[in-house]
DODREN-274379 format. One line per field, with one value per residue: x, y, z of N, C-alpha, C in turn; residue in one letter. Coordinates in steps of 0.1 Angstrom, whole numbers, plus 5000, padded with zeros to 4 digits. Example, Ala and Ser with C-alpha at 12.3 -4.5 7.8 and 13.67 -1.06 7.14 Angstrom:
<atoms>
nxx	c(5132/5128)
nyy	c(4943/4978)
nzz	c(5078/5071)
caxx	c(5123/5137)
cayy	c(4955/4989)
cazz	c(5078/5071)
cxx	c(5132/5129)
cyy	c(4967/5000)
czz	c(5078/5079)
kolnu	c(A/S)
</atoms>
This chain:
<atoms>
nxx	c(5008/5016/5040/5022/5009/5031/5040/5019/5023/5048/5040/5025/5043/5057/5041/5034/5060/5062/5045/5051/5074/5066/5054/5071/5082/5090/5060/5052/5045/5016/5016/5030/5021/5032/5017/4992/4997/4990/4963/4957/4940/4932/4945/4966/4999/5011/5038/5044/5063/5069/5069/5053/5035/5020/4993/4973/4942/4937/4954/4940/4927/4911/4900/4872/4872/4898/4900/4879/4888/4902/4907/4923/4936/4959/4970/5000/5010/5032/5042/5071/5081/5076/5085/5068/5053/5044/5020/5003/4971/4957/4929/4927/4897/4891/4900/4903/4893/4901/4910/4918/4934/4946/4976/4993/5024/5032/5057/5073/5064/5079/5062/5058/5038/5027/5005/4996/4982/4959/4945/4923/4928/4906/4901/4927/4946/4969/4991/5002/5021/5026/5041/5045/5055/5054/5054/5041/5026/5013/4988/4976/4946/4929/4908/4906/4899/4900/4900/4915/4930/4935/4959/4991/5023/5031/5027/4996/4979/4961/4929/4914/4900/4894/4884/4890/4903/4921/4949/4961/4987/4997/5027/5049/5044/5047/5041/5054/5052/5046/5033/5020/5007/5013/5043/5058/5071/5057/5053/5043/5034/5027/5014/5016/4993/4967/4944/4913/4903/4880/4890/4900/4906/4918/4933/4961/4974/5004/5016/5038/5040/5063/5068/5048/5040/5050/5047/5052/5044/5039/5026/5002/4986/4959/4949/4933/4927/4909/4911/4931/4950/4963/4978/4972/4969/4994/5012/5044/5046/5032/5007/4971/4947/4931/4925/4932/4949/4937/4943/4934/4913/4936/4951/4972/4992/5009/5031/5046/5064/5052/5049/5038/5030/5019/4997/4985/4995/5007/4996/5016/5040/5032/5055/5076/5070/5078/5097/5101/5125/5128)
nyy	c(4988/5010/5015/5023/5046/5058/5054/5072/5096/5104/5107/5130/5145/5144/5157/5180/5195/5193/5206/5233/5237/5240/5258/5281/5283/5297/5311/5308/5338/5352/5350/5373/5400/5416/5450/5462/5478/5505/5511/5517/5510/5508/5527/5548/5567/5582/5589/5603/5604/5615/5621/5640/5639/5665/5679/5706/5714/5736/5769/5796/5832/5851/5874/5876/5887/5890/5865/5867/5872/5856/5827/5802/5781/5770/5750/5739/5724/5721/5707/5706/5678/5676/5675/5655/5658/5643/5638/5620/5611/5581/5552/5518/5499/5474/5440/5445/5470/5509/5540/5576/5605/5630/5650/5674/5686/5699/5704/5732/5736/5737/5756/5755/5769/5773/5793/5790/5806/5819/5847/5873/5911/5940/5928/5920/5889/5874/5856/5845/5840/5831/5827/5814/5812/5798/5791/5765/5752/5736/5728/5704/5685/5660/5634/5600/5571/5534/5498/5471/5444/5414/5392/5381/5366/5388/5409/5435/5444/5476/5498/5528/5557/5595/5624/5663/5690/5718/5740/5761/5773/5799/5814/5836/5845/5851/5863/5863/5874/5876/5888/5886/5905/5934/5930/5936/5925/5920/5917/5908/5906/5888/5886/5863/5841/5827/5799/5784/5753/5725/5692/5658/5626/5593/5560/5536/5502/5490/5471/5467/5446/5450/5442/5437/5468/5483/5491/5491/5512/5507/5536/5546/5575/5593/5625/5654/5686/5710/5746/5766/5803/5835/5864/5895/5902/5927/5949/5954/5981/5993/5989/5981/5954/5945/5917/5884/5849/5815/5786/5758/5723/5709/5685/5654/5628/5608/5589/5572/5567/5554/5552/5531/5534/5515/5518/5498/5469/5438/5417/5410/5384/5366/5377/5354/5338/5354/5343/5342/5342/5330)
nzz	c(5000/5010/4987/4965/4969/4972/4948/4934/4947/4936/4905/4903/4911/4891/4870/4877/4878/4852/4836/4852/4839/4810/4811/4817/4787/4756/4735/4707/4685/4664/4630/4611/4590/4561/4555/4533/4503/4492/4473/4443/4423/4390/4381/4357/4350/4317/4292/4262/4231/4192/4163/4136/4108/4085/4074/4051/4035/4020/4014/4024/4013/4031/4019/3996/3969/3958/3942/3921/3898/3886/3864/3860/3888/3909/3938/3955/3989/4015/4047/4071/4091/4125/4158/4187/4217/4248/4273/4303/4321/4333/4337/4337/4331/4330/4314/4292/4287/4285/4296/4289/4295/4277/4269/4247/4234/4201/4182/4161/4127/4096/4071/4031/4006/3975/3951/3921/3892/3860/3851/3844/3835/3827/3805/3796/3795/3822/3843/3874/3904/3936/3968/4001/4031/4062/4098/4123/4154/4175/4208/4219/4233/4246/4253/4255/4245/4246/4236/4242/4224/4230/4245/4236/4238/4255/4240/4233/4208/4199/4196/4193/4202/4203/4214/4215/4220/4200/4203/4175/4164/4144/4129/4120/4092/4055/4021/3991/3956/3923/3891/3857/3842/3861/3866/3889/3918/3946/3982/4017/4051/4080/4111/4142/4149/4168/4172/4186/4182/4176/4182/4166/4174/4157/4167/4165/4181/4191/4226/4250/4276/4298/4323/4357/4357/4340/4308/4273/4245/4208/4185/4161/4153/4138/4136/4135/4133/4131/4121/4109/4118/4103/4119/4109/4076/4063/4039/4019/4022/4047/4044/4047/4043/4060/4061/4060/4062/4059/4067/4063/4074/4087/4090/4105/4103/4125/4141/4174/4202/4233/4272/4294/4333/4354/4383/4399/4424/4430/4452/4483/4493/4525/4555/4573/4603/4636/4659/4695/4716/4752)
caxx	c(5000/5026/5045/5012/5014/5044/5043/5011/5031/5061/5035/5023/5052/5063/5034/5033/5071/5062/5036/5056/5082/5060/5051/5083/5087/5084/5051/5050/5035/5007/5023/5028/5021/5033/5006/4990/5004/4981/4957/4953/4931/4935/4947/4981/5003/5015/5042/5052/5071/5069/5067/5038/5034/5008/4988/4965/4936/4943/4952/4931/4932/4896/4893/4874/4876/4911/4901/4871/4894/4907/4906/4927/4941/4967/4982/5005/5014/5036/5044/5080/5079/5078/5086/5053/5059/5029/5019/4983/4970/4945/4922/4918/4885/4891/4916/4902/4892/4910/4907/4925/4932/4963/4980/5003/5029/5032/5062/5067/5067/5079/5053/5058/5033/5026/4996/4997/4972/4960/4938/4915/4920/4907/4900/4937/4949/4980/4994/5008/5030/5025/5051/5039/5061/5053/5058/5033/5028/4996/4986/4965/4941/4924/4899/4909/4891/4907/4899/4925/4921/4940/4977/5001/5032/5032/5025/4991/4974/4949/4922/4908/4899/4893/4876/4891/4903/4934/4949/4963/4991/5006/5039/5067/5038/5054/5034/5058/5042/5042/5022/5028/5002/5021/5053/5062/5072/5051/5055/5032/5035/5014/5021/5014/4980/4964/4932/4913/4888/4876/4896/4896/4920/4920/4946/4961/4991/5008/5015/5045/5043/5076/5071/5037/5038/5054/5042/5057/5038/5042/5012/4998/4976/4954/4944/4919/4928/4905/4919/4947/4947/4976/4966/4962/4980/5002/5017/5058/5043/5028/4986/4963/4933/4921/4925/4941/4953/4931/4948/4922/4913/4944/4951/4983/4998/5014/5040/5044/5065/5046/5054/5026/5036/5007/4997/4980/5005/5005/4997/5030/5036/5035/5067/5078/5068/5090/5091/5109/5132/5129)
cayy	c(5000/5022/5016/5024/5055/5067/5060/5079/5112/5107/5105/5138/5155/5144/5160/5194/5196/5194/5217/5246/5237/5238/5276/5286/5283/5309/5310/5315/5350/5349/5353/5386/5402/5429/5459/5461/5485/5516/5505/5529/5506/5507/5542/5549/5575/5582/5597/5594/5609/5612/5634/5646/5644/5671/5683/5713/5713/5745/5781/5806/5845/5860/5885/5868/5895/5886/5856/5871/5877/5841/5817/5791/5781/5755/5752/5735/5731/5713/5707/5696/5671/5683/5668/5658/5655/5643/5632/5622/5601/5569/5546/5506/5497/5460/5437/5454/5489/5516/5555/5582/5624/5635/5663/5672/5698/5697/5716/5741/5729/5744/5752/5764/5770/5779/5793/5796/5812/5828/5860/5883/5923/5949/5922/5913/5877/5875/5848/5853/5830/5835/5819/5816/5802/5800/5779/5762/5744/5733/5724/5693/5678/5648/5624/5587/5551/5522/5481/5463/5431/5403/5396/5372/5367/5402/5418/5435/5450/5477/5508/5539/5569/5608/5636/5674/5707/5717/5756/5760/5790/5802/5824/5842/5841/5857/5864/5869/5873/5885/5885/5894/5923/5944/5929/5942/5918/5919/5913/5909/5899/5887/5883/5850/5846/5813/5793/5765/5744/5712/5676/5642/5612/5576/5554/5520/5502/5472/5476/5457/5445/5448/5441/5441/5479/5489/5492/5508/5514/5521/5537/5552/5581/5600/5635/5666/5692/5717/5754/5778/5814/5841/5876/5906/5905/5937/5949/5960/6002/5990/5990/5962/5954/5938/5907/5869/5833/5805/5771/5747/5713/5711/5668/5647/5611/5607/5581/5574/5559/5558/5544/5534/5534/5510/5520/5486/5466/5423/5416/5410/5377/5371/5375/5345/5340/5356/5332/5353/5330/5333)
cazz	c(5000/5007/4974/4959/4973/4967/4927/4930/4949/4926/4893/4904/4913/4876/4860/4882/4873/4834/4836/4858/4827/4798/4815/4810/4772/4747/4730/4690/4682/4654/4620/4606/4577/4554/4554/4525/4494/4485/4460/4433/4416/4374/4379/4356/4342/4305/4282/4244/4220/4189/4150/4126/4089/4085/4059/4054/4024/4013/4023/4017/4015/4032/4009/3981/3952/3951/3935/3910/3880/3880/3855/3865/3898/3918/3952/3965/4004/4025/4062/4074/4101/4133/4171/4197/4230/4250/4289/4303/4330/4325/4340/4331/4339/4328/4307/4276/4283/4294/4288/4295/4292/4269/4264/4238/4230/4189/4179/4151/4117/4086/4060/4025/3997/3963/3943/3903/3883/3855/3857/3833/3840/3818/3787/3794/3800/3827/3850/3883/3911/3949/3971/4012/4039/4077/4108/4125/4160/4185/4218/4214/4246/4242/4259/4246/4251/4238/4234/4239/4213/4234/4244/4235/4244/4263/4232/4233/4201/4202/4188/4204/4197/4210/4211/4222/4212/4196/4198/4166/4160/4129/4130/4111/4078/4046/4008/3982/3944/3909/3882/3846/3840/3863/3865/3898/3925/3961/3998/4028/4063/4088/4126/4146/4156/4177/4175/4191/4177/4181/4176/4171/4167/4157/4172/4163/4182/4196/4234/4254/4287/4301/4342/4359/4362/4332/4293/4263/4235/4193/4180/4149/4155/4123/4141/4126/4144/4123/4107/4113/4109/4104/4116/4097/4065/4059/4029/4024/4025/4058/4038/4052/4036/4071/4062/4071/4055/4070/4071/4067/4075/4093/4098/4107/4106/4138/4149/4188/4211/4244/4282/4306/4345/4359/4397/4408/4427/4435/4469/4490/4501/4537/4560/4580/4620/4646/4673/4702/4728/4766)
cxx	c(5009/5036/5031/5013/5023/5046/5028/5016/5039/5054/5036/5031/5062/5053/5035/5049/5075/5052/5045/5069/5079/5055/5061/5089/5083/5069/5053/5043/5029/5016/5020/5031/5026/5026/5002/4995/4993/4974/4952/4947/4941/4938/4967/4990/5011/5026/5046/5060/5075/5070/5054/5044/5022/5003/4973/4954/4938/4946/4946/4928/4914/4893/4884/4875/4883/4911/4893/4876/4900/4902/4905/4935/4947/4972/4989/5011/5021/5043/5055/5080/5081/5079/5071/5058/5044/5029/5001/4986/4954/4938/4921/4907/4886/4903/4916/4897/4897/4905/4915/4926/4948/4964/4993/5009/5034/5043/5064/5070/5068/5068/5059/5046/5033/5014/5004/4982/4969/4944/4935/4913/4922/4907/4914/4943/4964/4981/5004/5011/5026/5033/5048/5049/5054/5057/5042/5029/5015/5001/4977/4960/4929/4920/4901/4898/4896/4903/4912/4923/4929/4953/4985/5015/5038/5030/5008/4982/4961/4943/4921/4906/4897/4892/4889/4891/4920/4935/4961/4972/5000/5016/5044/5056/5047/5043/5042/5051/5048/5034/5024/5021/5010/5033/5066/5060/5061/5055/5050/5038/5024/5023/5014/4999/4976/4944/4926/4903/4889/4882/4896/4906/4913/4934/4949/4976/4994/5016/5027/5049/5052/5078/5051/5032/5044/5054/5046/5045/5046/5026/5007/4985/4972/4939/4945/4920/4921/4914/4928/4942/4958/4970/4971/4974/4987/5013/5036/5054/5037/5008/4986/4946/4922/4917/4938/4941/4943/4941/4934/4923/4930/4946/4966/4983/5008/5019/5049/5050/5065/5053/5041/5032/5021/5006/4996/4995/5002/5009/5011/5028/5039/5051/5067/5074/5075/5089/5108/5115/5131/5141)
cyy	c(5012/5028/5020/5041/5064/5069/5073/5096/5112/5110/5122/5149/5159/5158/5177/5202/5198/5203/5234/5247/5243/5259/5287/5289/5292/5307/5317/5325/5346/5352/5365/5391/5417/5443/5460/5475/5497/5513/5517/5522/5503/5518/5539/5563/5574/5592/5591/5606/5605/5621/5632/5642/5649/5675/5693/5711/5719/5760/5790/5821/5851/5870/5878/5874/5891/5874/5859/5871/5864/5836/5802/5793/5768/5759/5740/5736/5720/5716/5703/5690/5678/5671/5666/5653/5655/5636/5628/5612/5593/5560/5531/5498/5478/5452/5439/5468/5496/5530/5566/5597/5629/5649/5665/5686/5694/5706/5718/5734/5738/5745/5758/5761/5777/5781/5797/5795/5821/5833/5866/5897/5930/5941/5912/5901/5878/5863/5851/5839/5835/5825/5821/5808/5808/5789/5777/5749/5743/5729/5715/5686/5671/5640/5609/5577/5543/5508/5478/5450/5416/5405/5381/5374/5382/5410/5421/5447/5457/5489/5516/5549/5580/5616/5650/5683/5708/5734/5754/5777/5788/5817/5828/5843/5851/5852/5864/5868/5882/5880/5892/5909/5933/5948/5934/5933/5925/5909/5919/5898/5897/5885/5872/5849/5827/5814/5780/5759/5730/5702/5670/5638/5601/5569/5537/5517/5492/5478/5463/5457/5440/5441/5443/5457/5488/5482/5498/5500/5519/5521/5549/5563/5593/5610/5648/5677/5708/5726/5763/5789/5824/5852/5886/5912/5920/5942/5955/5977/5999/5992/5978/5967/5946/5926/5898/5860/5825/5790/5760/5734/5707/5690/5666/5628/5611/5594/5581/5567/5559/5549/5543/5534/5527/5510/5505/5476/5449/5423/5412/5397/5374/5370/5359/5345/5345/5348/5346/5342/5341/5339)
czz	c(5000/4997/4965/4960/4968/4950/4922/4933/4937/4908/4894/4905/4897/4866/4868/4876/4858/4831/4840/4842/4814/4803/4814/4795/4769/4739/4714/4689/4670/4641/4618/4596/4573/4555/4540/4515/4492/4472/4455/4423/4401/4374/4367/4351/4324/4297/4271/4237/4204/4171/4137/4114/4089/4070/4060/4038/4014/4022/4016/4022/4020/4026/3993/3967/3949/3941/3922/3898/3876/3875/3855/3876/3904/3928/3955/3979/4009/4036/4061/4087/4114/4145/4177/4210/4238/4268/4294/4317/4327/4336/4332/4342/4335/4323/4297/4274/4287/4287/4297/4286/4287/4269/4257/4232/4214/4183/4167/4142/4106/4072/4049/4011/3984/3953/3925/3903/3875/3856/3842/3838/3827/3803/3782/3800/3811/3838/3858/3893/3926/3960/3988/4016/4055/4085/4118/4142/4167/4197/4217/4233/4244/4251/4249/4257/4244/4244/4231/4235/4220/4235/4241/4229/4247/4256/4230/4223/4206/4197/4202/4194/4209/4206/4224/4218/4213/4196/4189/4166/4149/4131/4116/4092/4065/4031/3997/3968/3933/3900/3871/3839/3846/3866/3881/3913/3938/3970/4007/4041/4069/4106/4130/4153/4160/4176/4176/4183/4182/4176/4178/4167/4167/4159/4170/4168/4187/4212/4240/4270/4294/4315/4342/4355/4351/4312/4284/4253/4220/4191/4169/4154/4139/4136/4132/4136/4143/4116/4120/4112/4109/4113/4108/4090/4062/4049/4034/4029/4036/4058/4043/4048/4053/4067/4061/4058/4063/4063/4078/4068/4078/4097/4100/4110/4113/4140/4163/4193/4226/4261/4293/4322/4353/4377/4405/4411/4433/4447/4474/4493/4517/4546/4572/4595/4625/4655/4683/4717/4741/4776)
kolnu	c(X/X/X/X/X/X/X/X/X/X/X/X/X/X/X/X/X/X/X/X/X/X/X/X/X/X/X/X/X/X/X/X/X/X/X/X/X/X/X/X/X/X/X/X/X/X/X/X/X/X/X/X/X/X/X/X/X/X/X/X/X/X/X/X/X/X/X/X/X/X/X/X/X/X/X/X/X/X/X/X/X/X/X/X/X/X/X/X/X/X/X/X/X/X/X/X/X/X/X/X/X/X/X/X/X/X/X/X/X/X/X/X/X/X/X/X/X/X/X/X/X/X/X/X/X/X/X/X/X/X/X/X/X/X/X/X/X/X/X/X/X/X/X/X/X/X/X/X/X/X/X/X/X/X/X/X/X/X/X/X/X/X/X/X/X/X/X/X/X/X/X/X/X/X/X/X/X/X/X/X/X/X/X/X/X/X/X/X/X/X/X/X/X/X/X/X/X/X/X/X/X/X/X/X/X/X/X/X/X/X/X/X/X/X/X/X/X/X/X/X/X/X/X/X/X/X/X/X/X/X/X/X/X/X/X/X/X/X/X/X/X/X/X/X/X/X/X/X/X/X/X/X/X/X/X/X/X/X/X/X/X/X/X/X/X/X/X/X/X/X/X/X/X/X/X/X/X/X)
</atoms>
């Protein structure tokens, strides 16, 4: 009985002794995690760079008598390429829509023109040359939406288009001319005058997703950026009839190479336990 006893003290003295032990250990703290990153959603930013080929319809002098005695008439006009420099910020609302607000500095471009024609004064037949140069640059701002058409292998084709307003300025204008009735060269200036109207683009391009968070783009854009105008033509004796050039139907074929910067960021994965010793 008394051996009975005793293995029953000695059990207990075991188990109170592994208890007061087991009270002593360090206890695991809960795992801990990262904090989560700032979710900016589908928010991103945008720049490109890139140059024009422009083209205007025709130019044309607001006085219309000046034309009354003509016969026959030709223009030609052309633009020389110019730089675009452009920035915006965007929104994708899915993994095919996206839209976003541009803005674009368009710099100057060389224009020069040439009318021929011949003319009827006084019963008399004569033909005359007109020779125009100026320079030419915009501010372009633009509302875009684009479908993006699928991706493979990181490469992601896609459309869009946009609607804004473009301010349109015309510099440095110049007239020079003769004509054989009077034989007597001419020259007219004009000074730089600015205007906005309303614009659109169509856009087509292939898109490369470099890193989660980073996209370049090439892309073809065909933008209408309506008319020009000089202001108020001035002769060499310093006469003005009070009137202007307009620069009409004002378009461009645009080549782009853009960068996206995508906000949204892949969850973190978690950091390992600390366990913390006694």
């Amino acid at each position: 009985m008394r051996s009975v006893k005793s293995l029953i003290a000695a059990g207990a003295a075991s188990l109170f002794s592994t208890l007061a032990f087991a009270a002593d250990m360090p206890i695991a703290p809960p795992p801990v995690y990262a904090p989560p990153p700032a979710d900016f959603g589908g928010w991103y930013l945008r720049g490109e760079i890139g140059f024009s080929n422009q083209r205007t319809s025709n130019v044309h002098y607001t006085r219309e008598s000046a034309y009354t005695p003509m016969t026959s008439f030709s223009q030609t006009t052309a633009f020389d390429t110019a730089g675009i420099f452009g920035v915006g910020v965007g929104y994708r609302f899915n993994n095919w829509f996206r839209a976003d607000v541009t803005g674009q500095y368009r710099g100057n471009s060389n224009f020069k023109g040439t009318d021929r024609f011949t003319a009827t004064a006084f019963g008399t037949p004569y033909s005359g040359i007109d020779n125009y140069s100026a320079s030419k640059s915009e501010w372009l701002v633009l509302a875009n939406a684009y479908v993006d058409l699928g991706t493979w292998w990181c490469i992601t084709p896609f459309i869009g288009a946009g609607v804004g307003g473009a301010r349109v300025t015309i510099s440095n204008f110049t007239d020079t001319g003769i004509n054989s009735f009077t034989g007597v060269p001419s020259f007219a200036s004009a000074p730089s005058a600015s205007k906005w109207n309303f614009a659109w683009a169509a856009h087509a391009g292939v898109a490369y997703q470099v890193s989660p968070n980073l996209v370049l783009e090439l892309a073809y854009s065909y933008v209408d950026m309506g008319e020009g105008r000089t202001g108020i033509l001035t002769a060499y004796d310093g006469t003005t009839t009070g009137n202007y050039y307009k620069f009409k139907d004002i378009t461009s074929h645009d080549l782009k190479l853009g960068v996206r910067w995508n906000f949204d960021n892949p969850p973190p994965p978690p950091m390992m336990p600390i366990v913390r010793k006694g």
